[in-house]
Biopython code that builds the backbone (N, CA, C, O; Angstrom):
import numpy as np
from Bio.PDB.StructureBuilder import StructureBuilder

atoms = [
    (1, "UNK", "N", (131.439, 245.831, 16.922)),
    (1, "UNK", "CA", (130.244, 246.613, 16.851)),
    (1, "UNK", "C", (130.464, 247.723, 15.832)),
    (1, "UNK", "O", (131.484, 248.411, 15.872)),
    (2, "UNK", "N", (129.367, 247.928, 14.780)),
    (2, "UNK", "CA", (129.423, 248.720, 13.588)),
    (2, "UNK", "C", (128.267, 249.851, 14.370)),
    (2, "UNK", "O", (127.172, 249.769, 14.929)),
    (3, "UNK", "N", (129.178, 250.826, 14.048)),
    (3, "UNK", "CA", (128.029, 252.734, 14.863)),
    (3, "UNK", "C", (128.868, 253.496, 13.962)),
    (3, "UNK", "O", (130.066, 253.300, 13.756)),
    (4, "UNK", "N", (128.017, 254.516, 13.364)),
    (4, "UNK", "CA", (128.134, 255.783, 12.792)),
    (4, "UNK", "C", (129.391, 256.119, 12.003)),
    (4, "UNK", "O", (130.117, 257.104, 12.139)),
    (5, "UNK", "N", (129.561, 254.606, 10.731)),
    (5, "UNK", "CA", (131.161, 254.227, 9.929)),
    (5, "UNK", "C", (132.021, 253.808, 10.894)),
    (5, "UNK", "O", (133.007, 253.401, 10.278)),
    (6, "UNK", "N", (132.265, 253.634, 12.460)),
    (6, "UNK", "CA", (133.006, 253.128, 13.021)),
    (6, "UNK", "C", (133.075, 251.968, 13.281)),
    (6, "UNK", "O", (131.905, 251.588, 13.322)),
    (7, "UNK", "N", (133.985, 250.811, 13.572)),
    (7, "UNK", "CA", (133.953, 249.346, 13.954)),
    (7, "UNK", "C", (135.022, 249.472, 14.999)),
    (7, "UNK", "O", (136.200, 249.828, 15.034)),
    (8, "UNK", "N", (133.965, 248.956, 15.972)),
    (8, "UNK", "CA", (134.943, 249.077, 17.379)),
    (8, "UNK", "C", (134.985, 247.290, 17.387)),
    (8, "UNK", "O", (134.055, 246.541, 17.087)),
    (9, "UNK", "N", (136.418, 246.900, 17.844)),
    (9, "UNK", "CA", (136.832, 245.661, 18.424)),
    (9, "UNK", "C", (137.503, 245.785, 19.725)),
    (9, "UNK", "O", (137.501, 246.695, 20.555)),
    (10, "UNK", "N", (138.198, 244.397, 19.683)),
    (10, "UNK", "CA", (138.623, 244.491, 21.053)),
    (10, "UNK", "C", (139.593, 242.456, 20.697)),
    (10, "UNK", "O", (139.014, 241.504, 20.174)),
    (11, "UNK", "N", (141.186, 242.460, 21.249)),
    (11, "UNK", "CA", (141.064, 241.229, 20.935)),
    (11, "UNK", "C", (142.224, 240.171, 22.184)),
    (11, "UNK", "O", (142.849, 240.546, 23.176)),
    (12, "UNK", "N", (142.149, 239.359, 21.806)),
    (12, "UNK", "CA", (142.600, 238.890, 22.963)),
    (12, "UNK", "C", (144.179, 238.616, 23.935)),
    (12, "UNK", "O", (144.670, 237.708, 24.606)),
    (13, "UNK", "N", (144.592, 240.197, 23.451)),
    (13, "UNK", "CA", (145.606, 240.790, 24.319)),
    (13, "UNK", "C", (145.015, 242.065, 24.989)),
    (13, "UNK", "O", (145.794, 242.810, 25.583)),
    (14, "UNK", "N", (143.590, 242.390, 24.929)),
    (14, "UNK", "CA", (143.094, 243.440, 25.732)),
    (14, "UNK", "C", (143.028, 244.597, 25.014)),
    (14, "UNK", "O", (142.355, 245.603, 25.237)),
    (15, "UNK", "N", (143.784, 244.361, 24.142)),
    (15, "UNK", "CA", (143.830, 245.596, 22.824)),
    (15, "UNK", "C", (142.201, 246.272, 22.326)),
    (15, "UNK", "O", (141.511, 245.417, 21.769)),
    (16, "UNK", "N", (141.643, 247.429, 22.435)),
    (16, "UNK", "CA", (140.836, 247.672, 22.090)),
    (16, "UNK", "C", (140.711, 248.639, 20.644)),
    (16, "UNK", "O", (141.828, 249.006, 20.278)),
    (17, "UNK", "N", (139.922, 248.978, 20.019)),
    (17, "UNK", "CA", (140.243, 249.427, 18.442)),
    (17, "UNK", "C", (139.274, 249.793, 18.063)),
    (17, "UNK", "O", (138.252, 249.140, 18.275)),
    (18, "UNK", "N", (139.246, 251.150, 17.261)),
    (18, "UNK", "CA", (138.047, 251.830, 16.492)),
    (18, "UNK", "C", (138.674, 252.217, 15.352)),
    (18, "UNK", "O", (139.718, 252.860, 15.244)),
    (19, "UNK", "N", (137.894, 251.739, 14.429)),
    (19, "UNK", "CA", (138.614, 251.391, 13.133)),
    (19, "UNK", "C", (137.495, 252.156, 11.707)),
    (19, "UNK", "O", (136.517, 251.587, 11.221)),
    (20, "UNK", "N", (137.936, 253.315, 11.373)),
    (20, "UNK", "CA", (137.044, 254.128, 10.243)),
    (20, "UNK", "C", (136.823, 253.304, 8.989)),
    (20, "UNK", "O", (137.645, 253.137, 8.088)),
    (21, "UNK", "N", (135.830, 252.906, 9.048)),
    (21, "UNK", "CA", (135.194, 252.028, 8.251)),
    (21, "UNK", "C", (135.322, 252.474, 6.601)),
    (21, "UNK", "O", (135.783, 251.548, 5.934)),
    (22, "UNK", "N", (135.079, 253.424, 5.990)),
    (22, "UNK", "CA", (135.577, 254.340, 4.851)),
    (22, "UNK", "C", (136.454, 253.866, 4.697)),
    (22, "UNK", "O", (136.478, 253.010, 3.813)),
    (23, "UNK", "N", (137.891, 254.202, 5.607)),
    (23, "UNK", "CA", (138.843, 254.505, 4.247)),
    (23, "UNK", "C", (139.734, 253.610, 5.398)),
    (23, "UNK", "O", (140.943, 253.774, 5.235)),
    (24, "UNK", "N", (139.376, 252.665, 6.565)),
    (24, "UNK", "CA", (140.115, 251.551, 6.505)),
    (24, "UNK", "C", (141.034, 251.681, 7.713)),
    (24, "UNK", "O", (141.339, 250.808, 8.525)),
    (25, "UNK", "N", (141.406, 252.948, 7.660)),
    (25, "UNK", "CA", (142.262, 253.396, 8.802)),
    (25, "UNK", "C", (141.917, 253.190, 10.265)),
    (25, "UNK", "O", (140.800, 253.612, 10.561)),
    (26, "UNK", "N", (142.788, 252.503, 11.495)),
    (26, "UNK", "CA", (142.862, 252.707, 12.615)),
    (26, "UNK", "C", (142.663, 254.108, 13.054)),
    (26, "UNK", "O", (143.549, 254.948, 12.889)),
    (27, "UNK", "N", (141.207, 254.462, 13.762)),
    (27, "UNK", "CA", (141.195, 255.385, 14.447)),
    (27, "UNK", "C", (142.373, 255.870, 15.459)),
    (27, "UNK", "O", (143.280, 256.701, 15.412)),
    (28, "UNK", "N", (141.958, 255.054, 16.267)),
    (28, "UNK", "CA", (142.615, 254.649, 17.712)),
    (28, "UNK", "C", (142.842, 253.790, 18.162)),
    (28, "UNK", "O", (142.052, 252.962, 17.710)),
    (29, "UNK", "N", (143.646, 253.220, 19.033)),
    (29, "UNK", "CA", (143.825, 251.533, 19.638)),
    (29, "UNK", "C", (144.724, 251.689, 20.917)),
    (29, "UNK", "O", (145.894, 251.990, 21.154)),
    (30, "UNK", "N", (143.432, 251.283, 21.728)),
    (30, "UNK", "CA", (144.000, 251.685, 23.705)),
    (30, "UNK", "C", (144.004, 250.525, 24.266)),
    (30, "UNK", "O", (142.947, 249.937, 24.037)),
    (31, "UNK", "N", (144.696, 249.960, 24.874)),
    (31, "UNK", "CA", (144.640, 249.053, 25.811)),
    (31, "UNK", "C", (143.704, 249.240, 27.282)),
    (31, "UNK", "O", (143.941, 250.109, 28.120)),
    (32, "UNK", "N", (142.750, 248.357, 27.367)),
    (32, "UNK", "CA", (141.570, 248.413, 28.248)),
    (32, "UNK", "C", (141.522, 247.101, 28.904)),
    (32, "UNK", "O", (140.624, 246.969, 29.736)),
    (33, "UNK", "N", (142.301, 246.105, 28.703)),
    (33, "UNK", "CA", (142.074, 245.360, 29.951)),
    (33, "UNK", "C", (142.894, 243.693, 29.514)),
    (33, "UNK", "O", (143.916, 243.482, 28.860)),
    (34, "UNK", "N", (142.225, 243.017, 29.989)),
    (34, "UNK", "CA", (143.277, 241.621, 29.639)),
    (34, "UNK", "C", (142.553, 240.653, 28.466)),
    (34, "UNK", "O", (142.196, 241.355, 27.521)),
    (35, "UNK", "N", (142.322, 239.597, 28.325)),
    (35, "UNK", "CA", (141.372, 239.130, 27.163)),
    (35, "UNK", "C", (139.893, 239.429, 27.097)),
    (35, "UNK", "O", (139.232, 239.159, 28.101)),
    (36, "UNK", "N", (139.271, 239.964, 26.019)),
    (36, "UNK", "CA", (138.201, 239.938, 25.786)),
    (36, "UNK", "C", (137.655, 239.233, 25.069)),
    (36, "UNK", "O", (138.080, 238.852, 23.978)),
    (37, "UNK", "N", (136.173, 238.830, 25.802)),
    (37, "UNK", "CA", (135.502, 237.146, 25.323)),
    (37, "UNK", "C", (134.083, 237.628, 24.866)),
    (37, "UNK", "O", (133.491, 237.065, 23.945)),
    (38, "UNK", "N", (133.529, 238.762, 25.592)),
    (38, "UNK", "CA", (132.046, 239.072, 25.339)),
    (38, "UNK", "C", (132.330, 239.491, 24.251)),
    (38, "UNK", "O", (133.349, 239.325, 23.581)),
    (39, "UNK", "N", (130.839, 240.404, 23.928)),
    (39, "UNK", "CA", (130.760, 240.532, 22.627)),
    (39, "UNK", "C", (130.454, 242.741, 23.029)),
    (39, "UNK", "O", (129.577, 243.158, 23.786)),
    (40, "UNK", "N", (131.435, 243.628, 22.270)),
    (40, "UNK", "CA", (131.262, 244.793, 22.553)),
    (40, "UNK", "C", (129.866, 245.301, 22.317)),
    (40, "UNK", "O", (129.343, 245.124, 21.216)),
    (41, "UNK", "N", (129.169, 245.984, 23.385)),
    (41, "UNK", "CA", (127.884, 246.751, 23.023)),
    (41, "UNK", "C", (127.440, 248.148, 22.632)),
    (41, "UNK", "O", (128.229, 248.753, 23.358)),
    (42, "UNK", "N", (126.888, 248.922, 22.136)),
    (42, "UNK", "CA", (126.843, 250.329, 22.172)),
    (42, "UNK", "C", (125.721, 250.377, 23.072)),
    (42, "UNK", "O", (124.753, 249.621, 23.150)),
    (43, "UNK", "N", (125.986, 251.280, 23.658)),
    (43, "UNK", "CA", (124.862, 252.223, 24.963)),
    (43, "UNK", "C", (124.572, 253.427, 25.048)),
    (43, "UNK", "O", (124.945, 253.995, 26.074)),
    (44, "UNK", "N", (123.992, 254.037, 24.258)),
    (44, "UNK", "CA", (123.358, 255.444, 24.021)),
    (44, "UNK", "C", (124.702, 255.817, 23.025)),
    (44, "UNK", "O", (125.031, 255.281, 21.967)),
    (45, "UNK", "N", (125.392, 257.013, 23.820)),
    (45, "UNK", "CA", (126.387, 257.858, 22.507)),
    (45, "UNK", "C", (127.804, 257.018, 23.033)),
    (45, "UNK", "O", (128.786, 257.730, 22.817)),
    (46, "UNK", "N", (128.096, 255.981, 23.529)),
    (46, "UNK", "CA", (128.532, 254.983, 24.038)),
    (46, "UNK", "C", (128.973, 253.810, 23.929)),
    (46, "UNK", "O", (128.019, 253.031, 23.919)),
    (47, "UNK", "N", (129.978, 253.271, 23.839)),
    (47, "UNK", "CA", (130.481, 251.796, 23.397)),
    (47, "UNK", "C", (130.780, 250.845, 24.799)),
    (47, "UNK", "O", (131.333, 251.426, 25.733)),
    (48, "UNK", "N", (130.525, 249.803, 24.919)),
    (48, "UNK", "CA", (130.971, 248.991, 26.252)),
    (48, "UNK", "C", (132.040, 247.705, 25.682)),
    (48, "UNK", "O", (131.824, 246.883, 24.793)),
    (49, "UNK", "N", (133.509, 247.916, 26.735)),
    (49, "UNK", "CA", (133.838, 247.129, 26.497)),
    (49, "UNK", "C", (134.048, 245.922, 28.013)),
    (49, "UNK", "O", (134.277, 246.382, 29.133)),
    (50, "UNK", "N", (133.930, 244.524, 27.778)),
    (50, "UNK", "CA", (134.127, 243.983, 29.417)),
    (50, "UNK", "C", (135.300, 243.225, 29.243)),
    (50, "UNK", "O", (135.250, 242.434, 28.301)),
    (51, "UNK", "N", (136.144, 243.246, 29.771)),
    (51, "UNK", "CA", (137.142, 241.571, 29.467)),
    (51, "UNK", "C", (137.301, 240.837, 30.572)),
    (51, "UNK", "O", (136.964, 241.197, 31.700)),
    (52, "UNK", "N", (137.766, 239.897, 30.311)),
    (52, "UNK", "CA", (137.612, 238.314, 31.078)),
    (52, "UNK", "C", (137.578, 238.951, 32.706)),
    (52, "UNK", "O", (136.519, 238.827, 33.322)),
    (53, "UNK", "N", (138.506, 239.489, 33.241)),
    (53, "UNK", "CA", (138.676, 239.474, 34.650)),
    (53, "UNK", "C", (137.788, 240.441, 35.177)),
    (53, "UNK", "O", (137.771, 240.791, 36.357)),
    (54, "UNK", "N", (136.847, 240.985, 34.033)),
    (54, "UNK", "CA", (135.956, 242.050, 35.033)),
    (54, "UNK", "C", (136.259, 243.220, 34.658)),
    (54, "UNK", "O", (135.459, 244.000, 35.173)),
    (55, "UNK", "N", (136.778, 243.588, 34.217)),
    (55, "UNK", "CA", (136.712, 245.283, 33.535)),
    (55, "UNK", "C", (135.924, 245.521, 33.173)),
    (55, "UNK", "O", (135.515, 244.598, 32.468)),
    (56, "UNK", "N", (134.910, 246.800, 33.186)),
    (56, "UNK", "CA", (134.117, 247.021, 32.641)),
    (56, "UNK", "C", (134.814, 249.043, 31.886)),
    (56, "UNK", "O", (134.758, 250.193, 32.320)),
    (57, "UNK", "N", (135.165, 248.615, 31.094)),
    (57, "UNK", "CA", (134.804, 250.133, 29.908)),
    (57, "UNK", "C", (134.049, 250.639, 29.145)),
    (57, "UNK", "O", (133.757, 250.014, 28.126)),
    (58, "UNK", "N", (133.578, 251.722, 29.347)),
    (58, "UNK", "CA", (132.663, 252.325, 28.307)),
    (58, "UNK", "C", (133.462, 253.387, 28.080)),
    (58, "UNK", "O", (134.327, 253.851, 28.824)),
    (59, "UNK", "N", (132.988, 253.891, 26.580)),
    (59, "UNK", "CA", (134.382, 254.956, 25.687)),
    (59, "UNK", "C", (133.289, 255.055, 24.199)),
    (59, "UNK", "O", (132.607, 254.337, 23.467)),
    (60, "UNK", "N", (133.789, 256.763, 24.435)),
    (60, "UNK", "CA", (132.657, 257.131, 23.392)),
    (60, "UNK", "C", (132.699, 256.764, 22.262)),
    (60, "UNK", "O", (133.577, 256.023, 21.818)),
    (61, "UNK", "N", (131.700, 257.252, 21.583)),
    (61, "UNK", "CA", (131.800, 256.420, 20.131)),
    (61, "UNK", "C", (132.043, 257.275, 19.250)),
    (61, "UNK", "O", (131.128, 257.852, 18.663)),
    (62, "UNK", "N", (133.602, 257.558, 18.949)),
    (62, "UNK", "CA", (134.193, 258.961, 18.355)),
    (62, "UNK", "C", (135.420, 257.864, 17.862)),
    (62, "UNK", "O", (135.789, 256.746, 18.223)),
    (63, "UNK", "N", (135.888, 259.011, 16.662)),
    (63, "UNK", "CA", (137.064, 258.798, 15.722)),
    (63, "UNK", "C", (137.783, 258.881, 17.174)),
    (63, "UNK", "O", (137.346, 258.000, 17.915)),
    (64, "UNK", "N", (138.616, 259.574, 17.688)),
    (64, "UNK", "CA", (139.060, 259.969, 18.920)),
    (64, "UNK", "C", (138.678, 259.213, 20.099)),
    (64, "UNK", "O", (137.483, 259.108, 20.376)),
    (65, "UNK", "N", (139.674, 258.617, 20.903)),
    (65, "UNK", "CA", (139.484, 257.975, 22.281)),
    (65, "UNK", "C", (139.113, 258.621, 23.382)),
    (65, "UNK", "O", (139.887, 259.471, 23.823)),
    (66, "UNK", "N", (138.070, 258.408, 23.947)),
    (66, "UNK", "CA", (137.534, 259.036, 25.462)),
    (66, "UNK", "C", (136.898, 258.285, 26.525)),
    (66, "UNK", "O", (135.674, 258.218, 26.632)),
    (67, "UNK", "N", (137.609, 257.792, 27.211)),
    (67, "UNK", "CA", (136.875, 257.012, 28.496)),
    (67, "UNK", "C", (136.188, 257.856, 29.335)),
    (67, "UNK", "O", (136.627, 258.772, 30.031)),
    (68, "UNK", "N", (135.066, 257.455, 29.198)),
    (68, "UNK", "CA", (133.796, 258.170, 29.840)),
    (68, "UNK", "C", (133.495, 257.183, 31.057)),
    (68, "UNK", "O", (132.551, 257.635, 31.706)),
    (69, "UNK", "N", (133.869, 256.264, 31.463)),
    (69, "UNK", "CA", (133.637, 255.205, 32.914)),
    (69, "UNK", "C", (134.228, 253.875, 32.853)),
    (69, "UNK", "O", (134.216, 252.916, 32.082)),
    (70, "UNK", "N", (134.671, 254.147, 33.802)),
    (70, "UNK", "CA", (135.424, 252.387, 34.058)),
    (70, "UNK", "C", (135.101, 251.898, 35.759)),
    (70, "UNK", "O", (135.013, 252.607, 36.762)),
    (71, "UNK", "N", (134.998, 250.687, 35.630)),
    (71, "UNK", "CA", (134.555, 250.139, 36.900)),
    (71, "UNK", "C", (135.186, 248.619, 37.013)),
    (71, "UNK", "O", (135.768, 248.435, 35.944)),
    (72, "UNK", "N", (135.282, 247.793, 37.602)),
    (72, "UNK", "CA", (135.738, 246.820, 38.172)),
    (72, "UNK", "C", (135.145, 245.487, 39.005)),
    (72, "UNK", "O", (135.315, 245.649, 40.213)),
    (73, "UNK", "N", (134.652, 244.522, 38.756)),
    (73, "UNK", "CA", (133.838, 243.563, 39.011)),
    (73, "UNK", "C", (134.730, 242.756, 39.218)),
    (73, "UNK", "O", (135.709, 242.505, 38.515)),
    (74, "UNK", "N", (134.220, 242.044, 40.820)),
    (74, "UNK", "CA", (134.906, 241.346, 41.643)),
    (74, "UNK", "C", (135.152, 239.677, 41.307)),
    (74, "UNK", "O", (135.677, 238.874, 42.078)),
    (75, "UNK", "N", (134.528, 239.342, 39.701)),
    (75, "UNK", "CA", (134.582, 238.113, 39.632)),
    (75, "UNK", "C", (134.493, 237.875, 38.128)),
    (75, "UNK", "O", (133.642, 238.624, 37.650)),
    (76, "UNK", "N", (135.044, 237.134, 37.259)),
    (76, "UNK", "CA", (135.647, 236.447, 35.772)),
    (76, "UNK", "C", (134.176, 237.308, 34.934)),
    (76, "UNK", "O", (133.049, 237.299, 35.429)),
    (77, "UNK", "N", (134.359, 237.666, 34.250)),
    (77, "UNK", "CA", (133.480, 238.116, 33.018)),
    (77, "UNK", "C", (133.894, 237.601, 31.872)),
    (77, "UNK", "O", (134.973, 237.895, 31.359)),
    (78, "UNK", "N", (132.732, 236.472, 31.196)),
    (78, "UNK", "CA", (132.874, 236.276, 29.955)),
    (78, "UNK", "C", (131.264, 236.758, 29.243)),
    (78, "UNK", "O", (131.296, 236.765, 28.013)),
    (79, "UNK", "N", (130.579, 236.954, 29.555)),
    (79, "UNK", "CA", (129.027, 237.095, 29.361)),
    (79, "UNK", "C", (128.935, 238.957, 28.554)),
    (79, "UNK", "O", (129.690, 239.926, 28.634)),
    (80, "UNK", "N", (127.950, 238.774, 28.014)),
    (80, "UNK", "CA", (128.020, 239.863, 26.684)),
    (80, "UNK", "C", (127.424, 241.178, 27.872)),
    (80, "UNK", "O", (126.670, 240.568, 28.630)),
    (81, "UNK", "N", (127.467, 242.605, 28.286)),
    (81, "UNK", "CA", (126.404, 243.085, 29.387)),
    (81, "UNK", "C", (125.398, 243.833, 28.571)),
    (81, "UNK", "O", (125.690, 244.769, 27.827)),
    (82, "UNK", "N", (124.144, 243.339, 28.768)),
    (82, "UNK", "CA", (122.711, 244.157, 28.537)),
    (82, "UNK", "C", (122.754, 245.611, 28.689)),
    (82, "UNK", "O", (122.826, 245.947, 29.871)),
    (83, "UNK", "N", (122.735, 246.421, 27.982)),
    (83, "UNK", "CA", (122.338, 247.972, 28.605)),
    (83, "UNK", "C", (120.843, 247.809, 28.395)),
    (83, "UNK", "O", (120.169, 247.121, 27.627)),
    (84, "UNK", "N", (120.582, 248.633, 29.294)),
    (84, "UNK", "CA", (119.341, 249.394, 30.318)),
    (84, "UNK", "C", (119.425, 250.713, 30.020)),
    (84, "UNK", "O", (120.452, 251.347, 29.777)),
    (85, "UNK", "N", (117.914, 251.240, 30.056)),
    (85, "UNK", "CA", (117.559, 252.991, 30.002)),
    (85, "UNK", "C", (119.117, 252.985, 30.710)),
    (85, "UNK", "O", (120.039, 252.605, 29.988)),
    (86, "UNK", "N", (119.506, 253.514, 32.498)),
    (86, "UNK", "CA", (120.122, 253.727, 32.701)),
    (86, "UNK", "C", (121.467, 253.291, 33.058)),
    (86, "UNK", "O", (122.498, 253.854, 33.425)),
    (87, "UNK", "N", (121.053, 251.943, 32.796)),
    (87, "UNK", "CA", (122.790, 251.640, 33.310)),
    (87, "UNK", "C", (122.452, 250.278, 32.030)),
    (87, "UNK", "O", (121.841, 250.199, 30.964)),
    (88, "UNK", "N", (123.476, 249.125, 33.144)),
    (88, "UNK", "CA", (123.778, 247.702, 32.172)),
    (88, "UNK", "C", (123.622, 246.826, 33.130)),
    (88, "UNK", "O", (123.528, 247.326, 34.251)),
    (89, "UNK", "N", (123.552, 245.503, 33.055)),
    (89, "UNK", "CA", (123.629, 244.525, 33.767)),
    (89, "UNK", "C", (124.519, 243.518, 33.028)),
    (89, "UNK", "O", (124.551, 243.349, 31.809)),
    (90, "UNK", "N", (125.311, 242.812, 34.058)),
    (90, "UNK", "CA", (126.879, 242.064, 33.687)),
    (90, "UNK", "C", (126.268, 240.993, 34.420)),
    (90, "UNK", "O", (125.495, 241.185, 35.359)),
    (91, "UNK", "N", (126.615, 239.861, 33.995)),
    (91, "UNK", "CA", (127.182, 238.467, 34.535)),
    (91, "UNK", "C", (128.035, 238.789, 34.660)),
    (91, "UNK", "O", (128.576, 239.610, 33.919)),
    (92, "UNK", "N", (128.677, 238.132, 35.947)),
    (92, "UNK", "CA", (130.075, 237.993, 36.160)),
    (92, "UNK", "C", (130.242, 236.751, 37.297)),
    (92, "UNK", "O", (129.588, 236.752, 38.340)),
    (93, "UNK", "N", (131.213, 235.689, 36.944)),
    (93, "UNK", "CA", (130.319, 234.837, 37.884)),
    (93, "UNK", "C", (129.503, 234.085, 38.362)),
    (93, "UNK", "O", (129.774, 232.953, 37.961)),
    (94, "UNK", "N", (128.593, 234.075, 39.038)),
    (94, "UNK", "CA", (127.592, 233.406, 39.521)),
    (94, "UNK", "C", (126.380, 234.724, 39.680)),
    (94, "UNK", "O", (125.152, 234.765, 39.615)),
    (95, "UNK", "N", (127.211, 235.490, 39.862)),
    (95, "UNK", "CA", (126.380, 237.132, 40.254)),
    (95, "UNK", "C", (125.641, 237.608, 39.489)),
    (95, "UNK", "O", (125.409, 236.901, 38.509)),
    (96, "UNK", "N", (125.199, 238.468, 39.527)),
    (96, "UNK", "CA", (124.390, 239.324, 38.414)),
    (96, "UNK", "C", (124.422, 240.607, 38.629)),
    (96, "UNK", "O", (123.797, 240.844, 39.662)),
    (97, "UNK", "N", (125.002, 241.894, 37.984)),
    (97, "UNK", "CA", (125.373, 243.226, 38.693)),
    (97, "UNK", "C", (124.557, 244.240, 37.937)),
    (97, "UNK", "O", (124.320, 244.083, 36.739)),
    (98, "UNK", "N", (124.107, 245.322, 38.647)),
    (98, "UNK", "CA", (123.958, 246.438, 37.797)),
    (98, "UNK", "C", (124.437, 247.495, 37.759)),
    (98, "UNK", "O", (124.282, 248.331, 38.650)),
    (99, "UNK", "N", (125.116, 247.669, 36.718)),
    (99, "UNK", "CA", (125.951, 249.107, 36.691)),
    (99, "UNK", "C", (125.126, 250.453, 36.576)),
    (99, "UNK", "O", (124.043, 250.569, 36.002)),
    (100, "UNK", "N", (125.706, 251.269, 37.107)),
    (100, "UNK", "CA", (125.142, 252.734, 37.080)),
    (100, "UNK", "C", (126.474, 253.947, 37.105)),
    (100, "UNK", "O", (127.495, 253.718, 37.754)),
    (101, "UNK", "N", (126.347, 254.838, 36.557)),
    (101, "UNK", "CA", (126.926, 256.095, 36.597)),
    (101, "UNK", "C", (126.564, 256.502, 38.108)),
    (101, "UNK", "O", (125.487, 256.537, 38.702)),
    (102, "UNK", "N", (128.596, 256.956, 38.715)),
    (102, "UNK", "CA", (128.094, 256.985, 40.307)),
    (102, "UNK", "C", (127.923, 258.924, 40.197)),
    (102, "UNK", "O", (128.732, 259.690, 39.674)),
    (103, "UNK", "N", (126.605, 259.282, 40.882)),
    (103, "UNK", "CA", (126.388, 260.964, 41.252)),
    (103, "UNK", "C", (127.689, 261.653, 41.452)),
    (103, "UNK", "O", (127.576, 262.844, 41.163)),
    (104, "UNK", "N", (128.946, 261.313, 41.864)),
    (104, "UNK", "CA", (129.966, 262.105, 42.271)),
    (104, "UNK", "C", (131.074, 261.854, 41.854)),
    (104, "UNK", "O", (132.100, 262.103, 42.487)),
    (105, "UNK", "N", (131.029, 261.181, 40.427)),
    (105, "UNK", "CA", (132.084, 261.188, 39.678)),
    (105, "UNK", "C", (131.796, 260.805, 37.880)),
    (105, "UNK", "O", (131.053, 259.954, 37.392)),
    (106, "UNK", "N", (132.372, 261.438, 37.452)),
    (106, "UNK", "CA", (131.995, 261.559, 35.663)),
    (106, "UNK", "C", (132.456, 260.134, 35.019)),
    (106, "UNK", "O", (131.985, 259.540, 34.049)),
    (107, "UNK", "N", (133.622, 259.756, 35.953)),
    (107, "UNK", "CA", (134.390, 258.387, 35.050)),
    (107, "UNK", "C", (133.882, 257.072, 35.563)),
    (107, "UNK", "O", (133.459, 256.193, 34.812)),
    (108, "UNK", "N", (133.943, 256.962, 36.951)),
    (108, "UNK", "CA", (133.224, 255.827, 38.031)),
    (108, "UNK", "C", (131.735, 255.146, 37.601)),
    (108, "UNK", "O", (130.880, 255.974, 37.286)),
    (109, "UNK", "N", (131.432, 254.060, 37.566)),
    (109, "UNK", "CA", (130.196, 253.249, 38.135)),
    (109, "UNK", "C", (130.332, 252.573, 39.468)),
    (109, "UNK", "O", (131.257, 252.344, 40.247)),
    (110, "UNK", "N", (128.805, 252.305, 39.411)),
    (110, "UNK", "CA", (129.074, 251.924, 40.946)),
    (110, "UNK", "C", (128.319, 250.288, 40.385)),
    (110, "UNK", "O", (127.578, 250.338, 39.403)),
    (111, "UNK", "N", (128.552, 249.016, 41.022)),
    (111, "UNK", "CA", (128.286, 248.282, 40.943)),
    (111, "UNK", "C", (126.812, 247.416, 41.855)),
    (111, "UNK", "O", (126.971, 247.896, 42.977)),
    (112, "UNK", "N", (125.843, 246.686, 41.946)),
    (112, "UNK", "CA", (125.242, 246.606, 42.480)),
    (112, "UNK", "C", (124.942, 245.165, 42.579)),
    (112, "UNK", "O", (124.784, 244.784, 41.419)),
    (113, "UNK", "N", (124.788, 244.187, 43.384)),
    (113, "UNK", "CA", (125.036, 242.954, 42.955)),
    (113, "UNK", "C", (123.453, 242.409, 43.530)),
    (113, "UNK", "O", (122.864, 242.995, 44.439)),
    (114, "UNK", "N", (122.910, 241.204, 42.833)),
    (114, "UNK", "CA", (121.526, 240.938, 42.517)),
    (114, "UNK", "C", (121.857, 239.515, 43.670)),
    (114, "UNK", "O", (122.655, 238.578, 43.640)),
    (115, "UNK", "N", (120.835, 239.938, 44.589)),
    (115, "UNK", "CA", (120.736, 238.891, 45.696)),
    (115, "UNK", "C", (119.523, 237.600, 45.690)),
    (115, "UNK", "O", (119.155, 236.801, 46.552)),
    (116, "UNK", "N", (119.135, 237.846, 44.295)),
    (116, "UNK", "CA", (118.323, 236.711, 43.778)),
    (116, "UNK", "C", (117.483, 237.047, 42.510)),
    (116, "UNK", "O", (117.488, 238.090, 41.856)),
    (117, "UNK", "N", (116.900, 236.128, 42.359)),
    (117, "UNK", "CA", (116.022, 235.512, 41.023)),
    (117, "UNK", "C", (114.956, 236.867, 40.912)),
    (117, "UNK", "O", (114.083, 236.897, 40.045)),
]
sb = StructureBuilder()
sb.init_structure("model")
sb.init_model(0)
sb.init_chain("A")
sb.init_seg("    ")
for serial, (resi, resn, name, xyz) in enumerate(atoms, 1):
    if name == "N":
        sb.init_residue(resn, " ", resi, " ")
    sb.init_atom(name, np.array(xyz, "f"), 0.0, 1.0, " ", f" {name:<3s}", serial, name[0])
structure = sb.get_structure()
């Protein structure tokens, strides 16, 4: 995902990467989870990353690394997640979830799982 000269990746040792588009240089590069298959999204001032087993990261969209929420889904994620005004929705599974920022914590989502069509 290309935002504001940055190119954020992500590859399939979990390795995640924001890479200054200018002049070429590795911003930053954090490890966020195990293989990643979706495809990274931006979400407001926001980047999402998911990998295979369900991680869900979001991490701002800065030269500089900042995990702003991480959450955890109970079942295989390969599916790209939709952001929404306020949250995202993930396949994961068979499921269908919606994430939200939880009221009583800055880093946490809370997960919500879709009990039909």
């Amino acid at each position: 995902m290309l935002a504001d000269g940055l190119l954020f990746l992500a590859n399939e040792t979990g390795t995640a990467f924001c890479i200054d588009v200018e002049s070429g240089t590795v911003a930053w590069r954090e490890k966020l989870g195990k293989r990643f298959f979706s495809s990274i999204v931006g979400h407001g001032p926001n980047v999402v990353f998911t990998d295979e087993s369900g991680q869900v990261s979001v991490v701002g969209c800065a030269r500089s690394f900042a995990l702003v929420a991480q959450t955890k889904l109970p079942d295989q994620t390969y599916a790209t997640p939709v952001p929404m005004d306020d949250g995202l929705l993930v396949r994961a599974g068979a499921s269908l979830y919606y994430l939200s920022a939880k009221k009583t914590s800055s880093t946490d989502m809370t997960a919500v799982e879709s009990t039909g069509c």
